[in-house]
VMD Tcl script that draws the C-alpha trace (Angstrom):
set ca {
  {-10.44 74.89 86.30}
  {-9.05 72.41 83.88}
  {-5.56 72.88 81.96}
  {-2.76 71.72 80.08}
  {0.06 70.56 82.63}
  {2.95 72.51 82.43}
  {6.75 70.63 82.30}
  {7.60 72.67 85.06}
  {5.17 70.62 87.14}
  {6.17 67.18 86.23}
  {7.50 66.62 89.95}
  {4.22 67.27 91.56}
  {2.70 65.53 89.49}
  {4.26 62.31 90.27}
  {3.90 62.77 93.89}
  {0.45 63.72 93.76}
  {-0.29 60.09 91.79}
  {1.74 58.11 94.52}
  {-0.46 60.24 97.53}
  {-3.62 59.00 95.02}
  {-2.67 55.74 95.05}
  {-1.59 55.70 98.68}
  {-4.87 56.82 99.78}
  {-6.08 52.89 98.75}
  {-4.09 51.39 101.74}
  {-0.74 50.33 99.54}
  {2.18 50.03 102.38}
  {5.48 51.94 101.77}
  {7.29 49.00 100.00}
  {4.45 48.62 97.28}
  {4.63 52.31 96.64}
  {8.11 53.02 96.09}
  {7.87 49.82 93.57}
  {5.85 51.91 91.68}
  {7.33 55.15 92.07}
  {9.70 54.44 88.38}
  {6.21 54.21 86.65}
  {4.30 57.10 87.77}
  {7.29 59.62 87.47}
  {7.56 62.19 84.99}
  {10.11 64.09 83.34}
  {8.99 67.59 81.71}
  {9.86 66.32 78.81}
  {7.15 63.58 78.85}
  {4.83 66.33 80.66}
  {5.24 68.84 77.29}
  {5.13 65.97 75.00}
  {1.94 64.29 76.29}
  {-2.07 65.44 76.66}
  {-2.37 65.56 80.41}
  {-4.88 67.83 82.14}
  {-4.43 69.31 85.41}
  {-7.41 70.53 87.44}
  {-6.76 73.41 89.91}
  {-7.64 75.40 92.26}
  {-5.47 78.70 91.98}
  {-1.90 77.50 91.71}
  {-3.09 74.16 93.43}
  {-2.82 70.81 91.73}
  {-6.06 68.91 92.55}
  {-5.86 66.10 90.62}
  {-5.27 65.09 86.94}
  {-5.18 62.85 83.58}
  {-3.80 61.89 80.14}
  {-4.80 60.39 76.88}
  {-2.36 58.72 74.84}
  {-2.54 57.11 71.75}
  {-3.25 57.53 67.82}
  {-6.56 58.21 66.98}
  {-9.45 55.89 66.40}
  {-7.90 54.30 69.46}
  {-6.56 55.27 73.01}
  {-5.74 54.88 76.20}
  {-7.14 56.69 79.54}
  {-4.06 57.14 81.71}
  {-2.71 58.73 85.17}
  {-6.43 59.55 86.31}
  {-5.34 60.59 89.57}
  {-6.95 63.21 92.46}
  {-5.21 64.36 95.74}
  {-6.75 62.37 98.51}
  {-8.78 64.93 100.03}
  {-10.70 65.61 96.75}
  {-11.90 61.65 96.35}
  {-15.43 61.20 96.80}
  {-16.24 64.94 95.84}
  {-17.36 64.57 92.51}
  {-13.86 65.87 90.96}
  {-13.17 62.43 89.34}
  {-16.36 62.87 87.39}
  {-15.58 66.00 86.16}
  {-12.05 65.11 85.15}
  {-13.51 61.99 83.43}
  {-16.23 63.81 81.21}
  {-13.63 66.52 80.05}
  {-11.27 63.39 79.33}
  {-14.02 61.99 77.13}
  {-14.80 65.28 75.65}
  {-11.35 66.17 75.04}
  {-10.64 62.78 73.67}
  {-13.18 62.84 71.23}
  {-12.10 66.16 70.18}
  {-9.03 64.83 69.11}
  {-10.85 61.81 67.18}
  {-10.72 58.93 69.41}
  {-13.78 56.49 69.66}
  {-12.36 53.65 72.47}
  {-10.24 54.43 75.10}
  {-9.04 51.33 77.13}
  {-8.01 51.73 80.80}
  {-5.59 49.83 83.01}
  {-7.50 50.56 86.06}
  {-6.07 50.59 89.59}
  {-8.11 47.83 91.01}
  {-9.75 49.97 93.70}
  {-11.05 52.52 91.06}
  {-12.21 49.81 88.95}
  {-16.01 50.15 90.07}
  {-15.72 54.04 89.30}
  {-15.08 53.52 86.18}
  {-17.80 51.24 85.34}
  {-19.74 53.48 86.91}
  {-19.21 55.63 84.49}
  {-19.93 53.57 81.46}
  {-16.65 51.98 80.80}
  {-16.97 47.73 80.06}
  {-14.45 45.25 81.25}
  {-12.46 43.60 78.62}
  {-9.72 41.60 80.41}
  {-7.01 42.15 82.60}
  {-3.37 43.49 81.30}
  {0.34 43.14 83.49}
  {0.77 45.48 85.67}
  {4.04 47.75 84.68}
  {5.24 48.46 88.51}
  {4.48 44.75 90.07}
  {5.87 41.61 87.78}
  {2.86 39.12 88.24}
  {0.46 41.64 89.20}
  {-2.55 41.89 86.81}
  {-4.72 45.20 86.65}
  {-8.33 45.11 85.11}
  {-8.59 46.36 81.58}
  {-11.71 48.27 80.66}
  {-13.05 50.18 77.28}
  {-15.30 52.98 76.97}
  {-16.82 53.34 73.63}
  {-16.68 57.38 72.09}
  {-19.02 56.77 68.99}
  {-19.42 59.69 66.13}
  {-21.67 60.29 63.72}
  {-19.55 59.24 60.53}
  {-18.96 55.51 62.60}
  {-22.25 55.05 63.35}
  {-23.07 55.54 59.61}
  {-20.57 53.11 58.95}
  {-21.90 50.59 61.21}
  {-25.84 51.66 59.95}
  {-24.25 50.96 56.03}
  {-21.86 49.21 55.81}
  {-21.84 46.35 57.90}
  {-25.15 44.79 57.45}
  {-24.66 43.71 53.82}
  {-20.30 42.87 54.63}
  {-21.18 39.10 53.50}
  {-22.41 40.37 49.99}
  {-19.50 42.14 49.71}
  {-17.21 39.22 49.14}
  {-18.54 36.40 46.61}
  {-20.98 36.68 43.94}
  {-21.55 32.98 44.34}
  {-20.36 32.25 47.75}
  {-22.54 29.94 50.12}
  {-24.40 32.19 52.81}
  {-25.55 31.01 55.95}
  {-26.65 32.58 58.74}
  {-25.95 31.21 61.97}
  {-27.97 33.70 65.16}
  {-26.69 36.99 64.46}
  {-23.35 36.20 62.60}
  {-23.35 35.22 58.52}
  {-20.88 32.71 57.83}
  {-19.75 32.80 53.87}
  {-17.71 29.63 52.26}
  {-15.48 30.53 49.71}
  {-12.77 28.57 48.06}
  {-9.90 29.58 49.35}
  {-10.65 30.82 53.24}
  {-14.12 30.79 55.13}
  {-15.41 34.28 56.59}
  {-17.43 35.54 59.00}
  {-19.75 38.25 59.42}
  {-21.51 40.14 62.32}
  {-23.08 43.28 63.65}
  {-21.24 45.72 66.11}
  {-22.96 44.26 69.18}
  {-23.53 40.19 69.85}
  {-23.20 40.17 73.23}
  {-26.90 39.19 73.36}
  {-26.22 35.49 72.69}
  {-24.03 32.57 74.39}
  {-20.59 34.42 72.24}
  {-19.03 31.26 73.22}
  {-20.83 28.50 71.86}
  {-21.52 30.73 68.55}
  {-17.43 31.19 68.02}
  {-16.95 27.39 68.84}
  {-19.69 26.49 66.35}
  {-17.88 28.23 64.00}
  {-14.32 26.97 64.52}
  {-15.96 23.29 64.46}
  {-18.00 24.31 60.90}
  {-14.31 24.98 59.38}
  {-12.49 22.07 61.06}
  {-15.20 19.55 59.63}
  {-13.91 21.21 56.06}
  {-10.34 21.18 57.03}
  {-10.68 25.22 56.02}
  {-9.59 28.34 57.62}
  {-11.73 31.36 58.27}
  {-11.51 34.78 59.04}
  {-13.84 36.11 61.75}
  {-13.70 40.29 61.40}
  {-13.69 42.16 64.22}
  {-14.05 46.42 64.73}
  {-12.19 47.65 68.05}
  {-15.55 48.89 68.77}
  {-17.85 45.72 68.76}
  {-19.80 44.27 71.74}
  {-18.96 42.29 73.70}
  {-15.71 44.36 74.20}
  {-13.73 40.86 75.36}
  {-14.52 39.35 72.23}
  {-10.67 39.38 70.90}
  {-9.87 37.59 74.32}
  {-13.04 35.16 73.68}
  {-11.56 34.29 70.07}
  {-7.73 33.88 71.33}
  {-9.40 31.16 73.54}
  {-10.87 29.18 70.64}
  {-7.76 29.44 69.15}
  {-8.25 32.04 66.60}
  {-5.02 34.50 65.88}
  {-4.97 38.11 65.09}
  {-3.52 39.29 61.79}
  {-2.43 42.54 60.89}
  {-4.78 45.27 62.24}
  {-6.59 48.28 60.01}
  {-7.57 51.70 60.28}
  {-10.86 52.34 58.73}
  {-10.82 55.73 57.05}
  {-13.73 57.47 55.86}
  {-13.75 60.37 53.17}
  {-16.76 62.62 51.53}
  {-16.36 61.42 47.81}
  {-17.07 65.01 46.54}
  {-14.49 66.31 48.90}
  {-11.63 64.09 46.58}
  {-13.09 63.94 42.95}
  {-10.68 66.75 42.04}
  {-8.54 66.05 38.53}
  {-6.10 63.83 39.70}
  {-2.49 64.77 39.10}
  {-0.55 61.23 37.46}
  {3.12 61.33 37.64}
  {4.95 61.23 35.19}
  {5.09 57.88 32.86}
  {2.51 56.75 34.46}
  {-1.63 55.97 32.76}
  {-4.29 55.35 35.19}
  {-7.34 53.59 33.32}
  {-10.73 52.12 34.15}
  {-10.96 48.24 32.59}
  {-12.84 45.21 32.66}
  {-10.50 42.46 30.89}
  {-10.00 39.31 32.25}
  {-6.27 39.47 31.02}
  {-5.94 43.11 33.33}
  {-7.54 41.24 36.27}
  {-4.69 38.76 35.63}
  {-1.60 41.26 35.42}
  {-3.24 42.80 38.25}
  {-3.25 39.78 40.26}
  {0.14 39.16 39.22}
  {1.78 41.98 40.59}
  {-0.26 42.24 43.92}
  {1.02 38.23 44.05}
  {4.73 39.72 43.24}
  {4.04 42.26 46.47}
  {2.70 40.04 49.16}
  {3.59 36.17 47.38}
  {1.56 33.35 46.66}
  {-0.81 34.08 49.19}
  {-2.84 36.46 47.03}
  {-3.34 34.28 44.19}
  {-6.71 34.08 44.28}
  {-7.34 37.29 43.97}
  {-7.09 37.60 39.81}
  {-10.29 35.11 39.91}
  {-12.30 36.93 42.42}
  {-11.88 40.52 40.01}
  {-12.81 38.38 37.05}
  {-16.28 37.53 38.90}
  {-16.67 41.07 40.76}
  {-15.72 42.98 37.45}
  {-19.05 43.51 36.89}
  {-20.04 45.09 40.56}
  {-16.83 46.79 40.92}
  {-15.32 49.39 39.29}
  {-11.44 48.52 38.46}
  {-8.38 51.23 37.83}
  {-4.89 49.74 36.76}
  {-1.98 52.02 36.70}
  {0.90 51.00 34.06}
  {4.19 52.22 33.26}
  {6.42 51.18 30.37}
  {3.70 48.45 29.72}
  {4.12 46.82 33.03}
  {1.05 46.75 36.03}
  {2.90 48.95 39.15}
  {-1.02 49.55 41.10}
  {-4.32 48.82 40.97}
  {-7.32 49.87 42.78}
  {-10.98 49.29 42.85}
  {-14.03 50.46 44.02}
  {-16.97 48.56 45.75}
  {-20.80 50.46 46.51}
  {-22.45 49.44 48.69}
  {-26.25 48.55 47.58}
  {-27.73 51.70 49.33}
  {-25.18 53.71 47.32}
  {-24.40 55.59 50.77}
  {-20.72 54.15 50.79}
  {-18.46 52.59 48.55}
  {-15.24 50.89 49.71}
  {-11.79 51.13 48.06}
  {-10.07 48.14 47.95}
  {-6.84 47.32 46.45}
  {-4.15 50.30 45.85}
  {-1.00 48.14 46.17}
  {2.09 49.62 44.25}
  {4.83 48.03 42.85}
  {7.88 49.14 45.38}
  {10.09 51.16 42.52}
  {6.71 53.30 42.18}
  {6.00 54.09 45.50}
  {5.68 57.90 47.03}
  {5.01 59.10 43.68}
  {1.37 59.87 44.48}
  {-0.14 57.12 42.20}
  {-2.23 55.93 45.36}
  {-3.68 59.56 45.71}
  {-4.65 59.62 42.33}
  {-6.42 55.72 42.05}
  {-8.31 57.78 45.11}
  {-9.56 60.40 43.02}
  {-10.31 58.64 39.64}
  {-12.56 56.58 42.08}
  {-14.09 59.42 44.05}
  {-15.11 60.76 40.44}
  {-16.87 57.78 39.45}
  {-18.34 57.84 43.34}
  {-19.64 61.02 42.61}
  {-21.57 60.22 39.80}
  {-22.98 56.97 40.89}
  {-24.62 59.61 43.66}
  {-22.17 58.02 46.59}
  {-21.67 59.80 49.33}
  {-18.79 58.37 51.33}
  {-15.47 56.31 50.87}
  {-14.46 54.07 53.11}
  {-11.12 52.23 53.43}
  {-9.82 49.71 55.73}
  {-6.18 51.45 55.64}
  {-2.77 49.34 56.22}
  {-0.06 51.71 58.00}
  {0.92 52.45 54.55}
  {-1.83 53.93 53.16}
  {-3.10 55.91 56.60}
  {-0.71 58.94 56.24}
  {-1.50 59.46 52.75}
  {-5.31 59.27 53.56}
  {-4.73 61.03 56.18}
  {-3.20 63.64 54.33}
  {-5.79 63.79 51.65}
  {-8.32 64.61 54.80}
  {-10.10 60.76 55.66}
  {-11.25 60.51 58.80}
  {-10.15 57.45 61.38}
  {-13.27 56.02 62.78}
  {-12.47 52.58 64.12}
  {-9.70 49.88 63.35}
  {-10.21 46.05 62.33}
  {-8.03 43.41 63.02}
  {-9.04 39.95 60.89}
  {-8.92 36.92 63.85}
  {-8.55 33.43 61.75}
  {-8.18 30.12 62.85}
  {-5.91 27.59 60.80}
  {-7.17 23.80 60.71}
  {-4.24 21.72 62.46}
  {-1.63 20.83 59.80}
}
mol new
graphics top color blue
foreach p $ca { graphics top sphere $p radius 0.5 }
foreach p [lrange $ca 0 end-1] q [lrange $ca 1 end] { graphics top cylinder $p $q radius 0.2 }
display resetview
């Protein structure tokens, strides 16, 4: 029988990990080093998803999942030693999976105890890297990833992905290279792929890459979904020198679900334009928000104007948010992009209502689902409004020496 642990048994539980781990051949020293680690307090035990199986009132074995949905972690999988090898682990790792994807996750990584490590490949999971071990300073564990896919993520990766690279620039330069697209655009290269290139020598393609942009003295941006294949390829870009920026959450939302009236506050106007001078004052305040780093992005709405559809919000004559809306050429998905608000205006529900004068045009274009790649702003409030956390993306670019 599988249940929620109880605080009361946070003790046992503990001491039931260290017999797990002791069954491996660890000598007394090496186990009370990690005895700080694989306590609990019944506190933690109330406050966390761990899942004891028993046997009456006896603990056989147990796990957790921690984490914020998309992602998570697989912890404390841990069985008394006279229940390894009897199938338990299995059955504690498929109601971990179900339970996790219940509660919306679609990766789980794993610091594995080394010994266990070929269990849980057995079971599907892929190795990724190694991470530090939290007990033993030098000691490195392996660090595996088991994909939980859903049907709303693989519709995202079925419609959204394949046509990314038209996404971007009307006019850019596209050019395929194997099974990646690489776009030029003025300001910062980009690049392109399916979920899954682990078919191909990953790399040579990433070097080929970084060399393309180096030759131009030009950054790029390689894009990268928590769930893509191989599952080491953030590792494989650190190598060639790329950097991780600021990770994502992508939300998706049923447009219908959101194309309600939308309530403005008060002195505030939400309208739909297309004027080169809007696209400007729009640019100007996102450039006011995040700096001179955004300055392009005035002259990319002036050449999208025409694909996308564009909301500004305005107050007393000034621009305080902007969003805009981007189909997809199957009309299956549109994104929304944009939705930064001046600071004085923010948490006065002007971002929930760019979402629903967009849904509304959605809706009528015959789209079926929004998508938005969600800073840790915006998540609560789409969360809120009901979107759905299906995967996050975390843009890797590498910078031409200086």
């Amino acid at each position: 029988m599988m249940r929620a642990a109880r605080p009361d048994e946070a003790a046992a539980l503990g001491e039931l990990a260290l017999r797990s781990k002791a069954y491996w051949g660890y000598d007394q020293d090496f186990l009370d080093s990690c005895r700080a680690e694989m306590t609990f307090t019944p506190d933690e035990v109330a406050d966390r998803r761990i899942v004891v199986a028993v046997e009456g009132e006896r603990l056989l074995g147990f796990y957790s999942v921690e984490g914020c949905a998309p992602e998570g972690e697989l912890r404390d999988l841990w069985l008394e030693p006279d229940d390894i090898g009897k199938g338990l682990g299995r059955k504690l790792w498929e109601h971990a999976l179900e339970s996790a994807r219940a509660a919306g996750f679609t990766v789980l990584t794993i610091d594995a105890e080394p010994y266990a490590e070929g269990f849980y490949l057995a079971m599907g999971a892929v190795k990724v890297g190694e991470s530090p071990s939290g007990s033993i300073p030098g000691r490195m564990l392996p660090l595996l990833r088991i994909d939980l896919p859903t049907p709303l993520l693989e519709a995202y990766d079925r419609h959204v992905r394949p046509s990314e690279w038209a996404d971007l620039e009307e006019d850019a330069d596209i050019e395929p290279d194997g099974p990646i697209v690489r776009i030029l655009r003025p300001h910062q290269g980009f690049i392109s792929m399916p979920r899954d290139i682990s078919d191909v020598d990953v790399d040579a393609l990433i070097a080929r890459q970084r060399d393309f942009f180096a030759a131009r003295s030009q950054s790029v941006e390689w894009k990268t979904r928590a769930h893509d294949l191989p599952a080491d390829l953030p590792s494989r870009l650190l190598a060639a020198g790329f950097r991780p920026e600021d990770k994502e959450t992508v939300m998706i939302g049923d447009a219908a679900t959101y194309a309600a009236d939308p309530v403005v506050p008060a002195g505030v106007t939400i309208r739909q334009t297309d004027s080169d001078e809007d696209m400007r004052r729009i640019g100007k305040m996102n450039v006011g928000v995040w700096g001179e780093g955004v300055n392009w992005l005035a002259d990319l709405l002036i050449r999208r104007k025409n694909q996308w559809t564009v909301f500004v919000a305005e107050a007393g004559g000034e621009v305080v948010s902007a969003g805009w809306m981007m189909p997809k050429q199957d009309k299956e998905f549109a994104g929304l992009l944009g939705g930064t608000t001046a600071a004085s205006w923010r948490g006065r529900g002007i971002y929930r209502a760019l979402v629903s004068y967009r849904a509304k045009v959605a809706v009528q274009m015959g789209i079926r689902y929004l998508w938005v790649d969600a800073s840790d702003d915006s998540r609560p409030i789409l969360e809120r409004l009901g979107f759905t956390p299906v995967t996050t993306t975390t843009p890797y670019v590498w910078n031409p020496p200086a």
